[in-house]
N, C-alpha and C positions, 0 to 999 in steps of 0.2 A: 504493500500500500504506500510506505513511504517512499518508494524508487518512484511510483506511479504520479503519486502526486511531484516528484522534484521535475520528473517528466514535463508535467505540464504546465507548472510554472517555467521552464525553463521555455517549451514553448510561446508561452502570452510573450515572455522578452523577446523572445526571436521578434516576435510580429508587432512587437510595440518597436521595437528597433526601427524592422521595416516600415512602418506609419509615420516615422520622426522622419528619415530618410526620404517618404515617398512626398512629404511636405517640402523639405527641404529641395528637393530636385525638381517639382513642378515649376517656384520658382526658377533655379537655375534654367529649367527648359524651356523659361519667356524667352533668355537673352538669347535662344539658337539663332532663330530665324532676325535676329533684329539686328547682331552685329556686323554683320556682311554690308546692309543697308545704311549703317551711323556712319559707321568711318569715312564714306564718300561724302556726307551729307554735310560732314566739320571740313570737308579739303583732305581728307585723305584717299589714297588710291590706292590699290589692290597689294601692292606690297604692305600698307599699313596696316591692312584684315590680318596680314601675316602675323604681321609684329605684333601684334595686339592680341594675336593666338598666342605667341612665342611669351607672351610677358606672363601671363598667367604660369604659365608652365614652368617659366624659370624659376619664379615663385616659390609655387609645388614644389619640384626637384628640391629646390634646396630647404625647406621648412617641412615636408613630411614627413622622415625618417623622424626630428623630433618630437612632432606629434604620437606618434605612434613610441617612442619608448616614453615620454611622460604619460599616455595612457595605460604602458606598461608597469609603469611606479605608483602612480598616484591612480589609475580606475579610470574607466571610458568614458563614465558621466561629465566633469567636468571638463574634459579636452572636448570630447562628441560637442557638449553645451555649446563653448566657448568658439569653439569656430564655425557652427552654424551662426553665433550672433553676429560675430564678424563679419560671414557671408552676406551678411542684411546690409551692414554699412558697404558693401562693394557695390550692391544693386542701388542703393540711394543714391551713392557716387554719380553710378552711371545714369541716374534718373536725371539729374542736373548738368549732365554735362554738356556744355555748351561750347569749347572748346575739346580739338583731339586730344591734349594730355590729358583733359579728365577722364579720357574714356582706359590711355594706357594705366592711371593711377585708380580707376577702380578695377579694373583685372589683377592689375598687380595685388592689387589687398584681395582680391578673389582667390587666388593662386596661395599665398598667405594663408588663409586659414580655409585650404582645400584637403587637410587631414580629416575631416568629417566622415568620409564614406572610408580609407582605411581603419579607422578607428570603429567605425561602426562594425567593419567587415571582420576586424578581431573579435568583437562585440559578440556577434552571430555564432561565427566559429565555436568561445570558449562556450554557447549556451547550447553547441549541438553535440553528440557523439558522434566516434570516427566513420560510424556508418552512415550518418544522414545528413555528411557534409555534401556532398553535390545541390542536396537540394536545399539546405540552408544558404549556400552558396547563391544556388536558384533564386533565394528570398530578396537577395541584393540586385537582380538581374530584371526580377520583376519590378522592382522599385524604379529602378531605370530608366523599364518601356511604360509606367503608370506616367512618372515624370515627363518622358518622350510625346507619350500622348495629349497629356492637357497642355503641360507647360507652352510647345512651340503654337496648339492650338490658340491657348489662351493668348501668349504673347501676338498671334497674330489678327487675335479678332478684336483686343482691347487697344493697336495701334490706331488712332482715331484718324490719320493719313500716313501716306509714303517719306515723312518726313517728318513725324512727330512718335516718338518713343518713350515718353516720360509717364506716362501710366502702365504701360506695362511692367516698367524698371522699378515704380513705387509698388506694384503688387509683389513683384518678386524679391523685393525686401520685406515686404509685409509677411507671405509666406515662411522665408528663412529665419524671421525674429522668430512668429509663431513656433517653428521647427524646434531651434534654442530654449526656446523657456517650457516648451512640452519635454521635453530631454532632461532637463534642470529636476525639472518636478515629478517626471513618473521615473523616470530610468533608475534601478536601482544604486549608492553608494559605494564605494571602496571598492575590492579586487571580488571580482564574481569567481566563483569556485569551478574551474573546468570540469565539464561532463564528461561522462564515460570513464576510459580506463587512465586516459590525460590526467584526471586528479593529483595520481600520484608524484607526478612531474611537477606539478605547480612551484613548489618551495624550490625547485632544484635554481641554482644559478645561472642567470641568464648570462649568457657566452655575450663575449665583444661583438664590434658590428665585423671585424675583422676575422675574427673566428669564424663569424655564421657564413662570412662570404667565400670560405678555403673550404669548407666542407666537400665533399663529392657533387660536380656538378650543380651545384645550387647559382654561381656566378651566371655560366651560359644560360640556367631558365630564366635569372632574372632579368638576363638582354633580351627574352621572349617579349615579356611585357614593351620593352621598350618601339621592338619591331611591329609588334603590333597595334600598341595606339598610334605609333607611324604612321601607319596604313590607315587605319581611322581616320586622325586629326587632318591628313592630306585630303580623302575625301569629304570630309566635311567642307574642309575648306575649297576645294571641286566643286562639289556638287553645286550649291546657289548661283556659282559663276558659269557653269556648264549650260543651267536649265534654262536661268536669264538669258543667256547669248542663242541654247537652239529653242528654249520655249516660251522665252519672253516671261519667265515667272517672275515674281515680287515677292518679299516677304510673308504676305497671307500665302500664297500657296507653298512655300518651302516648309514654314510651318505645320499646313495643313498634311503634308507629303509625310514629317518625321513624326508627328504623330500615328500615322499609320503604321510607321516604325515601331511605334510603341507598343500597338497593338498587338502585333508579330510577339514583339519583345514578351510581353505578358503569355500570349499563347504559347510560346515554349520554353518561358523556361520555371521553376519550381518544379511541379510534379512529374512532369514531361520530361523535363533537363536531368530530372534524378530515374526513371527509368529507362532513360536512354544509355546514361554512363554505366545504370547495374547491369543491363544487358550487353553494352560491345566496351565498357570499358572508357576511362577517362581521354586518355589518347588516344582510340578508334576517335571519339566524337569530336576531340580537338582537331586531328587529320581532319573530318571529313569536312568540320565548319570553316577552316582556313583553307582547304583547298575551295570550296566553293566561292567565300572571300575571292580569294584570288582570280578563281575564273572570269565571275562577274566583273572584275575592275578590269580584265582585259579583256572583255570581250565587248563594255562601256568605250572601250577606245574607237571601235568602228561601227557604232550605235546610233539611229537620229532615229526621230518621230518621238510623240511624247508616248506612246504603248514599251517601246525599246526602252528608251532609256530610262523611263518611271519603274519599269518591271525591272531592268539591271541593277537602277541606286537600290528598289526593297531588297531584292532578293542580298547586296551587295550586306548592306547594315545587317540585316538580317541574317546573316550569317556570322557576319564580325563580334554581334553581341553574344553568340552563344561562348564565344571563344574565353571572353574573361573569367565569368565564371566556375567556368573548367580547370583552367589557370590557378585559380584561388584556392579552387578545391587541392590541388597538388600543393599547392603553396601551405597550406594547413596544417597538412600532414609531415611537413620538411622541419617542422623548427617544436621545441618543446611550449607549451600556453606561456611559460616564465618569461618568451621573449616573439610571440606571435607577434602583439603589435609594432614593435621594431622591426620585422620581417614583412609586413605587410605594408609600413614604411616605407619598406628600402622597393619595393615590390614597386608601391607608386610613385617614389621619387624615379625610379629607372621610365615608368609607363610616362610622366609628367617630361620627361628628358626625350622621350620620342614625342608626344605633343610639341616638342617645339622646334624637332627637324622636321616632322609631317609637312607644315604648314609652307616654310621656306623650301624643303625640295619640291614639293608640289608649284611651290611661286616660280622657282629657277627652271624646272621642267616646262611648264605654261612660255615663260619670256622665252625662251628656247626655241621651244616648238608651238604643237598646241595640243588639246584635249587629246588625243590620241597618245600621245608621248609622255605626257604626266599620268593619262591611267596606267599605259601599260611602266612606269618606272615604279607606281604603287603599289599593283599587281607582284611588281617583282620581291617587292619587298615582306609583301602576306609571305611570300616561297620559303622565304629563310625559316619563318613558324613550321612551315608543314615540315622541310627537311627535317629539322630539329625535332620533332614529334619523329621522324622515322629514324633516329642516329641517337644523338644522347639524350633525349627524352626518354627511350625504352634503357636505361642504364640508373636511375636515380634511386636512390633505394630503397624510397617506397613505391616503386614500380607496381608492385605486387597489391599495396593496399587500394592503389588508383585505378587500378582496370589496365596493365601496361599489355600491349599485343605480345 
């Protein structure tokens, strides 16, 4: 009775985690569709989309890793808190901005206290056992595509014209406080006790960040992440300028596009995401959603009509999101709970470090050439995930516990 009941408390946190998160990213999901559209709107031009992707991210890389070991010391609640509040003042920032610095200086403090969802993602983790990590995992991924769906909706239907963003930017700080002071007040105090057989580990000492990164193979997974928000952050950054130039789109409908994302996103991943990995395995499902990734972004290179290229960008997202995830779940499993959230840290300082060559090889590939040449240099860069899922992927040494082929 008492396993049963820790069971289910342990559950209600999962899914109060996921509700703080799912607040939290709706906001963040205003600014998708809007950023692309400000930067031209202050004087700036398509390299400045870059840069203004690339600042957040420097941000990130360099401030998450601490997030995640002060949530290791001091408990998730008030790191989680404290940079969802933060998050709110980057959206206010950007709600006022009337000049381009203001738009780089609310990213920057966006990027800044972008530990949220690692922190949460440890969060999840120590409240699940080793077996019902893919779809705790899952819980994060749904939170994502709920975010995906309203946020770029909302941002795009509260922009009262093509040239006016300041009500969306005030909700999506409105959201993000909400998110913080809900976290504040429900999430429970001090170090939660890991689930399952993990407990026993807890007290153990947590290894250097230098330790944890010589281990077997643990370095090259964590250049996975990087390569792979790579490929994301590049098409993000793609996409609005693709659809604008072959479909004449605006912000309403870029928005209205990744919210359909979203929807995908929700439809597979939690329960779905978790009986797929127990069936072929964590790496079968990371192969198969990165090689699709991939397909899609070069097969977008020689793409027009809006049936093509609408069907290439879902299917394209849509496959890139299952990939994280999956990711996490391996990541889990790699480090003892004493030192998860500094692992999950370093995990998204590496992924935040590919955010901000994404944006710039994608700018350099465009000035270059054109859409054809920056999908297919994206594409190339999904390859190096899948290699890696067929070479030192199947070597890590919880191979066995992830589903390795």
């Amino acid at each position: 009775m008492t396993r049963l009941l820790d069971r289910a408390r342990r559950q209600s946190l999962a899914w109060l985690v996921f509700f703080v998160i799912v607040v939290d990213l709706i906001g963040f999901g205003i600014v998708i569709p809007i950023l692309p559209f400000l930067s031209p709107q202050l004087g700036g031009g398509t390299d400045d989309i870059a840069f203004i992707l690339a600042t957040y991210s420097v941000a990130a890389a360099i401030v998450a890793p601490v997030w995640g070991r002060l949530s290791d010391r001091f408990g998730r609640r008030p790191i989680l808190s404290f940079c969802l509040l933060g998050g709110a003042i980057s959206h206010f920032v950007l709600a006022f901005a009337d000049v381009l610095w203001m738009v780089y200086l609310s990213r920057a403090v966006a990027g800044m206290m972008a530990g949220g969802v690692p922190v949460a993602t440890a969060l999840i983790a120590d409240a699940s056992t080793p077996d019902q990590r893919s779809r705790a995992m899952g819980l994060i991924g749904r939170a994502f595509g709920i975010g995906l769906i309203l946020g770029p909706v909302i941002g795009g239907v509260l922009a009262r014209s093509e040239n006016d963003f300041a009500l969306p930017c005030l909700v999506a700080g409105a959201l993000s406080a909400l998110a913080g002071v809900m976290a504040l007040a429900l999430l429970p105090a001090g170090i939660i006790k890991p689930a399952g057989d993990e407990s026993e580990s807890h007290q153990a000492a947590a290894p250097t960040m230098g330790e944890t990164l010589r281990r077997s193979g643990r370095l090259l997974f964590i250049c996975q992440f990087a390569f792979h928000t790579c490929a994301v952050s590049a098409a993000v950054y793609l996409f609005p300028l693709w659809v604008a130039n072959g479909l004449a789109w605006q912000a309403r409908e870029v928005g209205l596009f990744f919210g359909l994302v979203g929807i995908v996103m929700v439809l597979t991943q939690g329960n779905l995401l978790g009986r797929m990995t127990d069936r072929f395995g964590t790496l079968r499902v990371l192969r198969g959603a990165a090689m699709c990734f991939s397909l899609s972004l070069a097969l977008s290179s020689v793409a027009s009509g809006l049936w093509a290229m609408s069907a290439l960008g879902l299917l394209a997202f849509s496959a890139a999101t299952l990939c994280l995830p999956v990711m996490n779940t391996v990541a889990s499993h790699l480090v003892d709970p004493a030192s998860r959230g500094r692992f999950f840290g370093i995990t998204s300082s590496s992924a935040a470090f590919g955010r901000i060559a994404g944006p710039l090889v994608a700018a350099g590939l465009l000035a270059q050439g054109d859409f054809g040449l920056a999908w297919l240099g994206t594409s190339m860069v999904v390859m190096l995930v899948v290699i890696w899922s067929f070479t030192f992927g199947t070597r890590l040494p919880t191979a066995s516990k992830t589903g390795s082929a």
